[in-house]
N, CA, C and O atoms as a DFTB+ gen file, in Angstrom:
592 C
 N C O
     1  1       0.850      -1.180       0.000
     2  2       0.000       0.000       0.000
     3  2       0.891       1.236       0.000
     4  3       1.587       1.497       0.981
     5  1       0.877       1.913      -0.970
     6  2       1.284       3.057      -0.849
     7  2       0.567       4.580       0.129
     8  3      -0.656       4.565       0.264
     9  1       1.139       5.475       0.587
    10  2       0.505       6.188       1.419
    11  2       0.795       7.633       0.720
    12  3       1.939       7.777       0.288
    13  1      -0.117       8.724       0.560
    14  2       0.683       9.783      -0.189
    15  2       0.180      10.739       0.473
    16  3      -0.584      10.468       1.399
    17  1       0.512      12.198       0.133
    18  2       0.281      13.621       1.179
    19  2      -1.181      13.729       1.616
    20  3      -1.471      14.277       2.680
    21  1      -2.271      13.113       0.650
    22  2      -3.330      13.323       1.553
    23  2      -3.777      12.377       2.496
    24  3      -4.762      12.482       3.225
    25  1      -3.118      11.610       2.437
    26  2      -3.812      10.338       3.462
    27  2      -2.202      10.467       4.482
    28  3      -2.313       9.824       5.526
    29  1      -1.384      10.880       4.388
    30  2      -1.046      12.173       5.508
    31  2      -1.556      13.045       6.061
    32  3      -1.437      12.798       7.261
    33  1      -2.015      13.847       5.941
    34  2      -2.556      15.243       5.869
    35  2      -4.028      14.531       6.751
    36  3      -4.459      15.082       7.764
    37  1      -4.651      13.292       6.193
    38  2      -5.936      12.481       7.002
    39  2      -5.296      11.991       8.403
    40  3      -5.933      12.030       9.456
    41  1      -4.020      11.545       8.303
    42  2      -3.765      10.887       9.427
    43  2      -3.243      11.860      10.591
    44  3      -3.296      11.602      11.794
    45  1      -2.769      12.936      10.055
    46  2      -2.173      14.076      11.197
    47  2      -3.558      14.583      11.575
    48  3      -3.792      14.618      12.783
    49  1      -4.509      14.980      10.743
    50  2      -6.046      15.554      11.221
    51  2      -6.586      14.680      12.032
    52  3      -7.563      15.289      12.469
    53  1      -6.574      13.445      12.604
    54  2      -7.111      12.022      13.392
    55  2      -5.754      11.670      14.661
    56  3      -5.906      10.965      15.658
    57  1      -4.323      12.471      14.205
    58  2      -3.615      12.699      15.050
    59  2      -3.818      13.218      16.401
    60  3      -3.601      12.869      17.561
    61  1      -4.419      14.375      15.645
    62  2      -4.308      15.374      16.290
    63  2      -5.962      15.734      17.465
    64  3      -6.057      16.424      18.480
    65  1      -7.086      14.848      16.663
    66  2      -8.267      14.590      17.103
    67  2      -9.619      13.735      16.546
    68  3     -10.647      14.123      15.991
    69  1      -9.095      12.251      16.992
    70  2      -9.656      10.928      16.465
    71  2     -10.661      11.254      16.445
    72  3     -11.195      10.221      16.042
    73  1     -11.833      12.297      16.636
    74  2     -13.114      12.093      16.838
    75  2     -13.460      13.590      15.589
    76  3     -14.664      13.580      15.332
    77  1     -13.060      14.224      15.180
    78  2     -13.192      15.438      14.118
    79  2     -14.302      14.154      12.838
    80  3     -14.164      12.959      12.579
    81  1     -15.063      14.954      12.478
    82  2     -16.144      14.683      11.520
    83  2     -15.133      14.541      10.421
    84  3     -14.048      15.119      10.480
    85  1     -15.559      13.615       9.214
    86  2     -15.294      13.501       7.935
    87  2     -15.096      15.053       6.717
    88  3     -14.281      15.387       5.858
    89  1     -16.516      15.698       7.374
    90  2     -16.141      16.470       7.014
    91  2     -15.483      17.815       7.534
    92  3     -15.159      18.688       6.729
    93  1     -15.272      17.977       9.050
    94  2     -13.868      19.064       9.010
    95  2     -12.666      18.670       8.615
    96  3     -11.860      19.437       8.089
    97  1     -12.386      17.078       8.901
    98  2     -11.039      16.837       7.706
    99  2     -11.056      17.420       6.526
   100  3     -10.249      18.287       6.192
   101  1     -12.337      16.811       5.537
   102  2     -12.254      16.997       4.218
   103  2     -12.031      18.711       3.996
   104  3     -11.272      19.081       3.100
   105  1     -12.596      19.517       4.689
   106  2     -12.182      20.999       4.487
   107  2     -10.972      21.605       4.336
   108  3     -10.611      22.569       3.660
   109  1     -10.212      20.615       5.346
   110  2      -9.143      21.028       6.332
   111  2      -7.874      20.199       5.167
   112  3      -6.673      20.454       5.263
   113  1      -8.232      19.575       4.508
   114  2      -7.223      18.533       3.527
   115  2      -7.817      18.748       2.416
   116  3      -7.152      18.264       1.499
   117  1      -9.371      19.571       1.828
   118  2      -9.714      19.791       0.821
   119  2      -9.889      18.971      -0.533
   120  3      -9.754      19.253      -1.724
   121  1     -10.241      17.854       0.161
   122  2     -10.911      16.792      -0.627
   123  2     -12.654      16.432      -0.025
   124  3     -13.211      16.981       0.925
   125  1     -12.995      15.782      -0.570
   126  2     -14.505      15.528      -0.790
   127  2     -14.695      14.781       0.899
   128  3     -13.662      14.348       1.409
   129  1     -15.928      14.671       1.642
   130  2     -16.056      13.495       3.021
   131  2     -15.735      12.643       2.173
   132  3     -14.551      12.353       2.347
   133  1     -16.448      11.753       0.833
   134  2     -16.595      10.399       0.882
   135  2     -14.818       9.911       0.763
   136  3     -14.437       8.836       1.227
   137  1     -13.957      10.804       0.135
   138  2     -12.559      10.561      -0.345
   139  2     -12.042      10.187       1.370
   140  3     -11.583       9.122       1.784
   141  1     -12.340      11.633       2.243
   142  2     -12.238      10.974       3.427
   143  2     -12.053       9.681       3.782
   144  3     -11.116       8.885       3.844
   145  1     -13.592       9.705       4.067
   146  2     -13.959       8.477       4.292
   147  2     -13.224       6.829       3.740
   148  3     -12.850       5.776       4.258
   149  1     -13.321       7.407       2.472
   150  2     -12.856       6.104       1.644
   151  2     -11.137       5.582       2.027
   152  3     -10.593       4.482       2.127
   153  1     -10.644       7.107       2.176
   154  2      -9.087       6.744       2.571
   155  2      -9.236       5.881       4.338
   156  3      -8.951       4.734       4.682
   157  1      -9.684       6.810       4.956
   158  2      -9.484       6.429       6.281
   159  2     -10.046       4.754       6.178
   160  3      -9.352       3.874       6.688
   161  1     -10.921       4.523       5.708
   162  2     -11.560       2.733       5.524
   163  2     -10.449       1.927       5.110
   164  3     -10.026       0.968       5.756
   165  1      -9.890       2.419       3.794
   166  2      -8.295       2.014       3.565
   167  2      -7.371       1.903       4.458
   168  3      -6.947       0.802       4.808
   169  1      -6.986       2.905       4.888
   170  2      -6.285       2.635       6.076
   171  2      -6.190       1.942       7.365
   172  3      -5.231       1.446       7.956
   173  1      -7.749       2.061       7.716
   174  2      -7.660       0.920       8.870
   175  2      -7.805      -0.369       7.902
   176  3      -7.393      -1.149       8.761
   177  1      -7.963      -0.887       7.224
   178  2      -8.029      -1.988       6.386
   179  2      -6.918      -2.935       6.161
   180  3      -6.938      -4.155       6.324
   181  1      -5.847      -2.107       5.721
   182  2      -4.283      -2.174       5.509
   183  2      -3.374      -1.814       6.782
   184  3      -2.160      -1.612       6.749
   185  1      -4.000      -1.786       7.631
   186  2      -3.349      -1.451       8.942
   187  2      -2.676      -0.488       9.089
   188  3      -1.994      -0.518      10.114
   189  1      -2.564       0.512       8.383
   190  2      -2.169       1.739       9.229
   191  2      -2.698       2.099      10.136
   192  3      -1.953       2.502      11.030
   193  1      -3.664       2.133      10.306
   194  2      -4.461       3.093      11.441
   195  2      -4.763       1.389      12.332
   196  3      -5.260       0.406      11.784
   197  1      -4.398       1.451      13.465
   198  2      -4.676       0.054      14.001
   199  2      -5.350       0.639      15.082
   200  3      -5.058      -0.117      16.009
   201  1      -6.044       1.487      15.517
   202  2      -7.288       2.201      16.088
   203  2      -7.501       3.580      16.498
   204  3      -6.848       4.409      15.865
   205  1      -8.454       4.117      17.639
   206  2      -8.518       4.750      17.541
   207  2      -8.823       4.800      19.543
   208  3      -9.574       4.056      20.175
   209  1      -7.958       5.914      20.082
   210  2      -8.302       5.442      21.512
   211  2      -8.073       7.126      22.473
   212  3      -7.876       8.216      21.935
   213  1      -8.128       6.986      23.256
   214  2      -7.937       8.101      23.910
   215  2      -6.682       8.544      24.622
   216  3      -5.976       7.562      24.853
   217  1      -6.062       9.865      25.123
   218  2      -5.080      10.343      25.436
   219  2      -5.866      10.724      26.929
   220  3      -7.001      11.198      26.994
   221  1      -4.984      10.401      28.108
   222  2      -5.759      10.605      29.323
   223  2      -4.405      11.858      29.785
   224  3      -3.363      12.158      29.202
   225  1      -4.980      12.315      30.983
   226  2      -4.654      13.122      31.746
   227  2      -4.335      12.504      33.085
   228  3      -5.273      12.475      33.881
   229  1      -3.056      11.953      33.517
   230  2      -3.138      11.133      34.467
   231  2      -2.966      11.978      35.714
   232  3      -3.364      11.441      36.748
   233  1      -2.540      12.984      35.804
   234  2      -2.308      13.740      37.175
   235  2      -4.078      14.102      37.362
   236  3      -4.506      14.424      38.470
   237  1      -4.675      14.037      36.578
   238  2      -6.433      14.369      36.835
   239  2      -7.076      13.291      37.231
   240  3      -8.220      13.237      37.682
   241  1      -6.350      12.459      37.062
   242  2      -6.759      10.849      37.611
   243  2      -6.045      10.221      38.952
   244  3      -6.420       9.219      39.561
   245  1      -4.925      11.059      39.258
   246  2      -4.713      10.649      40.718
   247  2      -3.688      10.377      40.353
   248  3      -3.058      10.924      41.258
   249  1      -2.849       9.900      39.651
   250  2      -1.730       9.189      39.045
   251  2      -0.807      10.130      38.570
   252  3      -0.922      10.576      37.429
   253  1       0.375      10.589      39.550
   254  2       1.154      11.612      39.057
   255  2       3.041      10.833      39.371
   256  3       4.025      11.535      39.138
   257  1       3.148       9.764      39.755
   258  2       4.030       9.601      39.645
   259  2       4.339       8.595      38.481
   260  3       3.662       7.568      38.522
   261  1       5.502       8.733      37.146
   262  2       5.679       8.068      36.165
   263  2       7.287       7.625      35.782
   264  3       8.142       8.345      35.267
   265  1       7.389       6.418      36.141
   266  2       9.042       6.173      35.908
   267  2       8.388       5.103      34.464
   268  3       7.309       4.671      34.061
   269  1      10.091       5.060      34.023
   270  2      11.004       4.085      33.286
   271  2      11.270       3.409      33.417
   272  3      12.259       3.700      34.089
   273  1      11.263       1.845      33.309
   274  2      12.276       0.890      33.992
   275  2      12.803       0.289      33.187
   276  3      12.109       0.061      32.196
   277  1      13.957      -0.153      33.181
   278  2      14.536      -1.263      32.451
   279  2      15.565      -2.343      32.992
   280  3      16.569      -2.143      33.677
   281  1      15.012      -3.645      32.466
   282  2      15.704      -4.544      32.767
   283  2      16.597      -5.316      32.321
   284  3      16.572      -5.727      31.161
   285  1      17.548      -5.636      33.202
   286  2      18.574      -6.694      32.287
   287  2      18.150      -8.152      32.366
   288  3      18.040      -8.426      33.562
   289  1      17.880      -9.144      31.653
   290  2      16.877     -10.201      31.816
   291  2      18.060     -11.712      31.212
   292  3      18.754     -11.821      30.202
   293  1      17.822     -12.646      32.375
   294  2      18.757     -13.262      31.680
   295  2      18.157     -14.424      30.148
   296  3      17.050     -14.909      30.383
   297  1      18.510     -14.670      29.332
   298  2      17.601     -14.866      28.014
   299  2      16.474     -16.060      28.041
   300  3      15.459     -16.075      27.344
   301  1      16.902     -17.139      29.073
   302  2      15.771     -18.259      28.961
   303  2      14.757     -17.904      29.979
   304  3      13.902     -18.749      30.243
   305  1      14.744     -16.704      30.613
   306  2      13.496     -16.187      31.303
   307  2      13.125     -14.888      30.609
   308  3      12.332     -14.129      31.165
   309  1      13.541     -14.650      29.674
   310  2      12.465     -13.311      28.782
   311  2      11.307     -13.725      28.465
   312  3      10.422     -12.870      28.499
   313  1      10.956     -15.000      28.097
   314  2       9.712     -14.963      27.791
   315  2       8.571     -14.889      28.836
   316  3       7.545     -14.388      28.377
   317  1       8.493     -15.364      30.455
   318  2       8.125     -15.860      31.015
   319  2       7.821     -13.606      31.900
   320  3       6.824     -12.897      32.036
   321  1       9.298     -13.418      32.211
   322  2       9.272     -11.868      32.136
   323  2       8.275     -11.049      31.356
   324  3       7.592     -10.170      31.882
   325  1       8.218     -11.374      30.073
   326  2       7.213     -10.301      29.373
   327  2       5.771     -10.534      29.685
   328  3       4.910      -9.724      30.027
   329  1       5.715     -11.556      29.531
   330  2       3.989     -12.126      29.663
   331  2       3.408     -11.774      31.177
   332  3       2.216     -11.498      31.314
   333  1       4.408     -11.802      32.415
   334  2       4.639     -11.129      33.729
   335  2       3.747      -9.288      33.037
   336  3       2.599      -8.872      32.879
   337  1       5.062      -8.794      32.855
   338  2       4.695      -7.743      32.483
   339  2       3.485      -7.512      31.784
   340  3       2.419      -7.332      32.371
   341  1       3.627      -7.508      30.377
   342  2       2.459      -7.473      29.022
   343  2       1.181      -6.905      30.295
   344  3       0.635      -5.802      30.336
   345  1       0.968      -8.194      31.320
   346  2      -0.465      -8.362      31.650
   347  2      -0.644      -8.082      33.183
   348  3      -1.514      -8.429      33.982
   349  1       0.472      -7.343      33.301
   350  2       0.618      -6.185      34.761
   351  2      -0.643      -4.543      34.064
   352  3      -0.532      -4.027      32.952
   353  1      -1.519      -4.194      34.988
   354  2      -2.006      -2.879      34.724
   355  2      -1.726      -1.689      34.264
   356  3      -2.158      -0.884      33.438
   357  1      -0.133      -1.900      35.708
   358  2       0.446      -0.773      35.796
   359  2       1.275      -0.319      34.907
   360  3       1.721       0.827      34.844
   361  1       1.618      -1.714      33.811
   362  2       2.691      -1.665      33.161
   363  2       2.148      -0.817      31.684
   364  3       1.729      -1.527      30.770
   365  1       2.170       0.486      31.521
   366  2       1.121       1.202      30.017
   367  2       2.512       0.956      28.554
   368  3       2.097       1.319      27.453
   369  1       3.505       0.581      28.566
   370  2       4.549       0.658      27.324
   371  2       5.367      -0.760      27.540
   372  3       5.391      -1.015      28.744
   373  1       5.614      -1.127      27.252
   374  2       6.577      -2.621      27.220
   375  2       7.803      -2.688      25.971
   376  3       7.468      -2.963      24.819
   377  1       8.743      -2.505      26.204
   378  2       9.516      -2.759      24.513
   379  2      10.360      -3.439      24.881
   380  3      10.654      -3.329      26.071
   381  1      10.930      -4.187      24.250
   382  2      12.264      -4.852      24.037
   383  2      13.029      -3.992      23.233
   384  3      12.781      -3.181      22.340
   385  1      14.087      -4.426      23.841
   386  2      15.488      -3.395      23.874
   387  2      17.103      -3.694      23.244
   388  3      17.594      -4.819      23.155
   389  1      17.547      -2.861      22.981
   390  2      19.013      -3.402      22.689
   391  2      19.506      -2.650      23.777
   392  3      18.862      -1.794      24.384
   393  1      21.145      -3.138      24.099
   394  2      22.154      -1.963      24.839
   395  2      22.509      -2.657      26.109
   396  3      22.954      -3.804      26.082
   397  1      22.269      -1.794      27.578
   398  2      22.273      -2.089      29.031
   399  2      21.205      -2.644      29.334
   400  3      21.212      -2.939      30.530
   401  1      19.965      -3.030      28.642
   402  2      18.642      -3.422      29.394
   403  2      18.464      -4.355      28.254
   404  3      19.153      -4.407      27.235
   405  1      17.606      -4.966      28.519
   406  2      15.964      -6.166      27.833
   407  2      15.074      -5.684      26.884
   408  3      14.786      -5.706      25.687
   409  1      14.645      -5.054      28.422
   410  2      12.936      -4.495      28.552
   411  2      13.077      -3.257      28.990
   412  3      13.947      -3.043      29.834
   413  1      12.302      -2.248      28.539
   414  2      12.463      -0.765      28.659
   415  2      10.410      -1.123      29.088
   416  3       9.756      -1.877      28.368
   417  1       9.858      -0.484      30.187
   418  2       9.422      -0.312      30.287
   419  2       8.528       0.983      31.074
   420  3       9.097       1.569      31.995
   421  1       7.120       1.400      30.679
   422  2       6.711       2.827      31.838
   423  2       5.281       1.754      32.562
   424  3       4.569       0.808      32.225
   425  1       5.528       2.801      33.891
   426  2       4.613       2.477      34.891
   427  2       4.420       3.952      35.533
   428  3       5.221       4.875      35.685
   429  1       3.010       3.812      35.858
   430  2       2.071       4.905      36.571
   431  2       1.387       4.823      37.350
   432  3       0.241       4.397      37.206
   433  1       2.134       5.402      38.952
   434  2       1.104       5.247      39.987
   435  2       0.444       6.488      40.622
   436  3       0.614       7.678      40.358
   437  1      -0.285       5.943      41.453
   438  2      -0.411       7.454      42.325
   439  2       0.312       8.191      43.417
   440  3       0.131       9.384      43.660
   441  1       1.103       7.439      44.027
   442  2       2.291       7.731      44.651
   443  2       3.475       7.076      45.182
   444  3       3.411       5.858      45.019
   445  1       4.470       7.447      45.727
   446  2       5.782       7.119      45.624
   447  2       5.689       5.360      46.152
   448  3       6.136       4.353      45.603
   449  1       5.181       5.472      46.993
   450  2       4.832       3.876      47.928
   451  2       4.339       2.951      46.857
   452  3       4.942       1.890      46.699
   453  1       3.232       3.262      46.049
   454  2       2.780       2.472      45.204
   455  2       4.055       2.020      44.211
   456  3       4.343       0.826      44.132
   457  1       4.600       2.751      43.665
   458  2       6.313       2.478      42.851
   459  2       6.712       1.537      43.571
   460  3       6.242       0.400      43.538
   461  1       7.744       1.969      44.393
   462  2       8.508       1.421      45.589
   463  2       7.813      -0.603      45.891
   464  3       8.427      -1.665      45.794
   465  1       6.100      -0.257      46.317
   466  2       5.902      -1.760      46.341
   467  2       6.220      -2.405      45.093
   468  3       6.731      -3.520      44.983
   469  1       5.738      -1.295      43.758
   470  2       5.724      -2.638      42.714
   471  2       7.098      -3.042      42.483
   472  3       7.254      -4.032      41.767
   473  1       8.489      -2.259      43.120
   474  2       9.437      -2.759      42.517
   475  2       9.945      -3.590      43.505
   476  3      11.092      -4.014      43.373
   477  1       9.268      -3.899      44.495
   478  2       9.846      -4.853      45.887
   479  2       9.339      -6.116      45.077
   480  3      10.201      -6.943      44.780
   481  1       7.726      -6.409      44.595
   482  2       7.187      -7.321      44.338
   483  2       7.453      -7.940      43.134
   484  3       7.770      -9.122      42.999
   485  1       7.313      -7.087      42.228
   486  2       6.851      -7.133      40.851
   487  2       8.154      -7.689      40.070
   488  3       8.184      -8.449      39.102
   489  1       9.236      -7.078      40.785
   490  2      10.738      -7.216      40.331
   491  2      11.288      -8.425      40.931
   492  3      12.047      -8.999      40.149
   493  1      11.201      -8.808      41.678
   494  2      11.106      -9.994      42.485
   495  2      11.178     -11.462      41.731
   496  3      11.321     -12.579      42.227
   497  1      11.025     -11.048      40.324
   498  2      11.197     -12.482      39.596
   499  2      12.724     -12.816      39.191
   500  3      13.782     -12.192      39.269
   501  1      12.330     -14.138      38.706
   502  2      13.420     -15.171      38.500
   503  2      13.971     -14.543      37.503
   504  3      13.305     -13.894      36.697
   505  1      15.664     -14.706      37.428
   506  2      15.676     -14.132      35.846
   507  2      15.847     -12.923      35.527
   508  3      16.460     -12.726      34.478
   509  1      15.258     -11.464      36.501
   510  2      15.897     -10.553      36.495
   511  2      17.351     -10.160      36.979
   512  3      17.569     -10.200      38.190
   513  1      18.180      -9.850      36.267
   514  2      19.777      -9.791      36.806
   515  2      19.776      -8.244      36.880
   516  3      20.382      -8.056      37.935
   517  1      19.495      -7.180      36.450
   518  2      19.654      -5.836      36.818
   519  2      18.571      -4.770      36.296
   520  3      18.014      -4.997      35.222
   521  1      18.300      -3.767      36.932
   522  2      17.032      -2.965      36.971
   523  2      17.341      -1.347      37.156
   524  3      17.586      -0.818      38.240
   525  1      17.275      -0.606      35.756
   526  2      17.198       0.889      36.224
   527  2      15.747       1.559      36.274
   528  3      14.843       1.286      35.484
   529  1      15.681       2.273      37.089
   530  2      14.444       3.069      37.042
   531  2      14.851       4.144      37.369
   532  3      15.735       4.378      38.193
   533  1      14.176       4.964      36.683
   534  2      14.570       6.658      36.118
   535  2      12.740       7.030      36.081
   536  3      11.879       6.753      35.246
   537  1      12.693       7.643      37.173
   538  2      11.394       8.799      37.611
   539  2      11.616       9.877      36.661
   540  3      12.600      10.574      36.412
   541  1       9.822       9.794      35.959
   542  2      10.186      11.528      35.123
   543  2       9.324      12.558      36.314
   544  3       8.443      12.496      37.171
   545  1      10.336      13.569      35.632
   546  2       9.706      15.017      35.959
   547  2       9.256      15.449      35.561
   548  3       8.737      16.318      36.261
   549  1       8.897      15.482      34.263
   550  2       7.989      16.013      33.411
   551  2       8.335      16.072      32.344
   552  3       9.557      16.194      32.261
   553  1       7.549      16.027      30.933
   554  2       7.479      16.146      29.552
   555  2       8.430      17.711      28.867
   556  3       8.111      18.849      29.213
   557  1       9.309      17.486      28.118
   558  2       9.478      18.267      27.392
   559  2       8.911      18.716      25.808
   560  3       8.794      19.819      25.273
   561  1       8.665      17.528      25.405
   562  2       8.065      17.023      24.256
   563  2       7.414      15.577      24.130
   564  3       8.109      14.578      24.320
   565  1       5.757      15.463      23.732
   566  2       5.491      14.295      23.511
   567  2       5.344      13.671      22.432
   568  3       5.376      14.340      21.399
   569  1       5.125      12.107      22.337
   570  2       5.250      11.670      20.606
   571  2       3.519      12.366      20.130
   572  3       2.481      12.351      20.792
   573  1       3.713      12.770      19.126
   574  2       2.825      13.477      18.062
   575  2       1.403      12.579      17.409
   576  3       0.350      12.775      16.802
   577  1       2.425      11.219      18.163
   578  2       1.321      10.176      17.507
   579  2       0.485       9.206      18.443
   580  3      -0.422       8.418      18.172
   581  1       1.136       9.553      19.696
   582  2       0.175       8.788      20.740
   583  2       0.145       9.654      21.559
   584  3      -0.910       9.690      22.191
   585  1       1.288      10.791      21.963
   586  2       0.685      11.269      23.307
   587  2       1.606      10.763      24.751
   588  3       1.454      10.965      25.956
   589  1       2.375      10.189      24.123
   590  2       3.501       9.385      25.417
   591  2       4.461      10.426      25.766
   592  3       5.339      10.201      26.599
């Protein structure tokens, strides 16, 4: 599938606010709703667009403390590690990693204690050999495309 400036131009307008009508895109990118329409159907079709979800406000939700973690994992327990993780709550990003770590992961609680337990407990598995966690302070810039 090829992708070209207007089905750019569709995807930064749904970037920027998944819920905008067909037709303030189409104004706003100056093609027809149904072209809209027809691209964006394409797109989730062909998987670009693999949905459509919301950007929260977590300090409005109680949840203002947000670290990093990453682990050094020794290799015949990565699998057993992720699936741990994957299907932890707290755990909102999961990646596998090259470098000093595994697993690069973020977690969000509501305060410092809540951290602190999950890394008494949570870390506590077999198989982890080393663990950084790096607390943010706050955003300088977020990704454009989710909001992280």
């Amino acid at each position: 599938m090829s992708i070209d400036l207007i089905d750019l131009k569709i995807i930064k307008c749904l970037t920027e606010n998944a819920r905008r009508t067909y037709r303030s895109i189409a104004e706003e990118v100056g093609v027809s709703e149904v072209t809209v329409k027809n691209r964006i159907d394409r797109l989730i079709e062909n998987g670009v667009i693999k949905g459509f979800t919301v950007m929260l406000d977590y300090h409005k939700l109680g949840r203002a403390i947000k670290a990093f973690i990453g682990l050094k994992v020794q290799p015949a327990s990565l699998p057993a590690i992720v699936e741990h993780m994957k299907n932890h709550p707290d755990v909102h990003v999961l990646y596998r990693t090259s470098g000093d770590v595994d697993l690069m992961f973020e977690v969000i609680f509501e305060k410092m204690e809540d951290l602190n337990a999950f890394l008494e407990t949570e870390l506590a598995l077999e198989g982890i050999v080393g663990t950084v966690v790096t607390i943010v302070i706050g955003p300088y810039k977020r990704c454009p495309w989710t909001g992280i």
